[in-house]
C-alpha positions in Angstrom: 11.9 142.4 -144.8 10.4 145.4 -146.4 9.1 144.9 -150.1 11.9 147.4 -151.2 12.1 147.1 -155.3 8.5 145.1 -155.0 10.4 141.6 -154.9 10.6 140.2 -151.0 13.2 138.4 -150.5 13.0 137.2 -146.7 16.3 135.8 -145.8 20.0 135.2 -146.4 19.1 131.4 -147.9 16.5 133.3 -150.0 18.8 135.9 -151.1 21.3 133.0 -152.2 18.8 130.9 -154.1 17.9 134.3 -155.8 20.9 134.5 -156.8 21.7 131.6 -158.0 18.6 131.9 -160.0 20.7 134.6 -161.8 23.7 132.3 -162.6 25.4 134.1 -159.7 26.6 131.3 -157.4 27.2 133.3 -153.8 28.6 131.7 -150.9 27.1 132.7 -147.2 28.9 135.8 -146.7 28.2 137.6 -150.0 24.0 136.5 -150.1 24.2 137.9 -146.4 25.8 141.0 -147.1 23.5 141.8 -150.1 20.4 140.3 -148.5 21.3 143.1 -145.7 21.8 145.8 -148.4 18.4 145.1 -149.6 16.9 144.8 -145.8 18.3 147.9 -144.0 18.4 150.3 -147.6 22.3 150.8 -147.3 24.8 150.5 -149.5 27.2 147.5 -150.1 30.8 148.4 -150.3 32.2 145.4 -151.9 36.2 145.3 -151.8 38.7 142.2 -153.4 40.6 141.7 -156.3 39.7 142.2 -159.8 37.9 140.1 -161.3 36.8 137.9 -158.3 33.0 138.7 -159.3 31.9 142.1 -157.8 30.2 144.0 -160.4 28.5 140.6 -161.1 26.9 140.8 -157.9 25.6 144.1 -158.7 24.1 142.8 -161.8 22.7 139.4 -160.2 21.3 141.8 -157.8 19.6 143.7 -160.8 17.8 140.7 -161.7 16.8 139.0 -158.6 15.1 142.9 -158.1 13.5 143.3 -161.1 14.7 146.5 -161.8 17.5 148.3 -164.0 21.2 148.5 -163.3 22.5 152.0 -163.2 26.1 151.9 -163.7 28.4 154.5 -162.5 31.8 153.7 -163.7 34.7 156.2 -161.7 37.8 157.0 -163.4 40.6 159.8 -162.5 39.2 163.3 -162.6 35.8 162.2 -162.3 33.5 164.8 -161.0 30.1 165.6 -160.1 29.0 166.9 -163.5 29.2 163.2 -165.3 28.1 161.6 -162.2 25.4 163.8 -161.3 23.6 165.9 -163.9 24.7 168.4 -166.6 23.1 170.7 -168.8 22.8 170.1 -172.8 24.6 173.2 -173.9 24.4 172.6 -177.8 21.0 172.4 -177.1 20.4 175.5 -175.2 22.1 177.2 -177.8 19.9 176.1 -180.7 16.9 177.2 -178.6 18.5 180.7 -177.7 19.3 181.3 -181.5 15.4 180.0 -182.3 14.5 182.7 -179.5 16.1 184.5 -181.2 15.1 184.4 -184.6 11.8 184.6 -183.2 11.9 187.9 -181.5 11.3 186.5 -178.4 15.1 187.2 -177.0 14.0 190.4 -175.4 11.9 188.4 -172.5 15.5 187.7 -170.9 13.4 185.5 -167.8 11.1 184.1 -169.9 14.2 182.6 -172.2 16.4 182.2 -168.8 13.5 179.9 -167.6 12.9 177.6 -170.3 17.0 177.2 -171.1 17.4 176.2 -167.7 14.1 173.9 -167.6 14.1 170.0 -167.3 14.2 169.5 -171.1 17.4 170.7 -170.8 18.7 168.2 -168.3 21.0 165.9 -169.1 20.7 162.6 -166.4 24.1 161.3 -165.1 23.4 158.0 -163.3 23.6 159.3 -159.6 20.3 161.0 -160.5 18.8 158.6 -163.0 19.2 156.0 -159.7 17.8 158.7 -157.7 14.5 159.2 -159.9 14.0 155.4 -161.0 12.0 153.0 -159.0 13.0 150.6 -158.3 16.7 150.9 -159.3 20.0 148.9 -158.2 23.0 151.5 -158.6 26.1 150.2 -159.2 29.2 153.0 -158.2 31.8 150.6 -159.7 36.1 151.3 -159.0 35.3 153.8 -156.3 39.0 153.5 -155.6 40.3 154.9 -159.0 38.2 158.5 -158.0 39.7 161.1 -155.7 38.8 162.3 -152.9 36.8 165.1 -153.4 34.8 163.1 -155.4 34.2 160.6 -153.3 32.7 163.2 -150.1 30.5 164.6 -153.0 29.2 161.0 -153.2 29.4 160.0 -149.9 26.4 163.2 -149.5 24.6 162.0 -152.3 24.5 158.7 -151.0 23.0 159.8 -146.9 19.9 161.1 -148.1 19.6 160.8 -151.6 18.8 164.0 -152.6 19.5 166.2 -155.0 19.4 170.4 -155.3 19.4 171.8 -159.1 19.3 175.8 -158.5 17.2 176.1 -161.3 15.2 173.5 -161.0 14.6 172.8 -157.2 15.0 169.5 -155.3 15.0 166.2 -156.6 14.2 163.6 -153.7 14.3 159.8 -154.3 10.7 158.1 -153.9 12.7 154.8 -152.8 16.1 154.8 -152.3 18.2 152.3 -155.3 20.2 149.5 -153.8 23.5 150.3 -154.2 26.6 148.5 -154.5 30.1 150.2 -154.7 33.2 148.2 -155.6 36.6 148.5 -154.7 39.7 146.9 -156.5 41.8 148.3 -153.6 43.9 150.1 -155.4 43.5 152.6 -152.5 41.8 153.0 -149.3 38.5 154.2 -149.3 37.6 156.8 -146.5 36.3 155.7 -143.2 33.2 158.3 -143.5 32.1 156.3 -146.6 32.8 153.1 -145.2 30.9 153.5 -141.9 27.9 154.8 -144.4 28.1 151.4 -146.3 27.8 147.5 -145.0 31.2 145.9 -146.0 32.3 142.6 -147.9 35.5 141.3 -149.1 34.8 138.9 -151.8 37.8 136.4 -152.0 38.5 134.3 -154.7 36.2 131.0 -154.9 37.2 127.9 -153.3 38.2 125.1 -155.6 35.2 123.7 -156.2 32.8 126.6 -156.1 35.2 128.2 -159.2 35.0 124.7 -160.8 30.8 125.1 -159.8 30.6 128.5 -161.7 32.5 127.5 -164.8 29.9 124.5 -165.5 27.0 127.2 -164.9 28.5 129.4 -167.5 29.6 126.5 -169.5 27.2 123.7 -169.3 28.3 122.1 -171.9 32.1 122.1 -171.0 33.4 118.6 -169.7 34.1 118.5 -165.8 37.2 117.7 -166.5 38.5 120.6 -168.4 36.7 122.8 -165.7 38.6 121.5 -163.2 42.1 121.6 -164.8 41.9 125.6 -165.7 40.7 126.3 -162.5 43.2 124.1 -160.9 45.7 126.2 -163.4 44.2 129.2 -162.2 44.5 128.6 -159.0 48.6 127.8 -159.3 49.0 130.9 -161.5 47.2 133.0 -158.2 49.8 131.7 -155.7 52.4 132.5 -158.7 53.6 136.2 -157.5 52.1 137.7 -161.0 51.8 141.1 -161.4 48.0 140.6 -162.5 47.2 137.5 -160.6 43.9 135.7 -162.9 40.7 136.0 -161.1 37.6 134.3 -161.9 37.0 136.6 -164.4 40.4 134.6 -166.6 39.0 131.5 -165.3 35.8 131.9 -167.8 37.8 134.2 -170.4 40.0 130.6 -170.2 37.8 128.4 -170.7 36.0 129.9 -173.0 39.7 130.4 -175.3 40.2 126.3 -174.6 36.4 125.4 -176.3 36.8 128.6 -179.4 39.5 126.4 -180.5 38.5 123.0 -179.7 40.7 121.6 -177.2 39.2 118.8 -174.9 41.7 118.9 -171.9 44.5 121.5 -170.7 48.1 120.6 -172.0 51.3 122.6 -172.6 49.8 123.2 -176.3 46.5 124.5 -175.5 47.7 126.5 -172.2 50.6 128.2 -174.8 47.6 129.5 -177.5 45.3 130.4 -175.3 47.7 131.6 -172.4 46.6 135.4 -173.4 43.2 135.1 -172.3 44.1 134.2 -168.4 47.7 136.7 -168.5 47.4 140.3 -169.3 51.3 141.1 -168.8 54.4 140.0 -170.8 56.3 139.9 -167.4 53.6 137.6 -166.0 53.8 135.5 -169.4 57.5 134.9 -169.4 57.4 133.9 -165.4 55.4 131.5 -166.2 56.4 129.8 -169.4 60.3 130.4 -168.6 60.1 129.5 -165.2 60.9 126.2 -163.6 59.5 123.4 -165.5 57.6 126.1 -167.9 53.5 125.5 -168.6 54.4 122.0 -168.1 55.3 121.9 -164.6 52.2 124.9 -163.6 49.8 122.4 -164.8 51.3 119.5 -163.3 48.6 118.8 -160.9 46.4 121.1 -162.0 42.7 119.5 -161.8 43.3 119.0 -158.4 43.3 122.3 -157.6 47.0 123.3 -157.5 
């Protein structure tokens, strides 16, 4: 493999041992899939639920590469100014009215140059990843942006390069590894897709959830890891509007130790129940259903 970001990482099994280095505990299909990102310099579309662990992998990726994580968060309305690059207008301003004060606002170019020079320039993260080496970029929620939007970065991302008229060109010395995630909440274009590799990241097996909440919790006893998950995992086949990924699996756990409880039981589920459900709908199906917290964790450390 090609010493991209200065770390070589020489195979799938290497990329997974990385990674779990990291606290990042990836199964065969996700170590592949970023071990390929790495290895053939494209981007990793990573799709699944929320909160199944994909901006995670970005930032395990971070570390196994030794080099920062540029995050690039989308939203509605987002466009290519606060992705890209934008000019600090206060501060042109100030230096115009210094020009000005100091007779110099006659030399119109001379003032037009420097208010447009690269001091000027304000760094969105498309071209911060582009002029940082090495660099892992993280595009995360592509889904939530539209669509024009998402061809402007679908050309960013085939050559990664970048024209500022008043500037020039901006040309990545080594392209970043970049990972763009996908909650799903809409397709995402087939132009972009065939530019990326693609993964779905499921939710975690049993054990492999039970296996990442003792590496986030060492301390936590086996058993309590493997009754929330075994919770969680009832609560996902549960028909919830926000179904708990493994995201409210830690958040969970985490609730359960803050206020001492040793094992999962009606009581401790009901205090803590707002760390793992988001919704009152998804609250009340699940305490007023049949047989209440009661019968959902019936079971539970078995895995559901």
């Amino acid at each position: 493999m090609r010493d991209t970001c200065r770390v070589t990482i020489g195979s799938p099994a290497e990329m997974a041992g990385a990674l779990d280095a990291q606290g990042y505990l990836a199964d065969e299909g996700v170590a592949t899939a970023a071990y390929l990102a790495v290895a053939m310099r494209r981007p990793l579309l990573v799709e699944g639920d929320a909160g199944v662990g994909k901006t995670a992998l970005a930032q395990a990726l971070a570390g196994v590469l030794a080099a920062p994580l540029i995050r690039l968060q989308c939203h509605e309305g987002i466009d290519a100014a606060q992705a890209l690059y934008d000019w600090d207008f206060p501060r042109q301003l100030l230096h115009l009215r210094a020009a000005e004060a100091a007779g110099k606002a006659g030399d119109v170019d001379a003032v037009e140059h420097e208010l447009y020079s690269r001091r000027f320039l304000v760094s969105r993260p498309l071209l911060q990843a582009i002029e940082t080496d090495p660099a892992v970029l993280l595009v995360d929620e592509v889904d939530r942006a539209d669509d024009e939007f998402e061809a402007f970065l679908l050309e960013v991302l085939s050559d990664f390069t970048v024209s500022i008229p008043e500037i020039g060109t901006l040309r990545a010395t080594t392209p970043p590894v970049v990972v763009v995630t996908s909650n799903r909440t809409r397709e995402v274009h087939d132009a972009l897709k065939r530019r990326c590799l693609y993964h779905w990241v499921d939710h975690p097996s049993f054990e492999r959830e039970v296996a990442i909440v003792r590496r986030r919790f060492p301390d936590v006893a086996e058993q309590l890891a493997a009754q929330v998950t075994g919770a969680v995992h009832r609560l996902r086949d549960a028909e919830l509007l926000k179904p708990p990924g493994v995201a409210e699996t830690l958040d969970w756990t985490e609730a359960l130790v803050a206020v001492g409880a040793t094992r999962l039981d009606p009581e401790s589920a009901t205090r803590t129940l707002g760390a793992v459900l988001k919704y009152r709908e998804d609250v009340e199906r699940v305490t007023r259903g049949p047989g209440g917290l009661a019968g959902m964790l019936a079971g539970a450390a078995g895995g559901g």
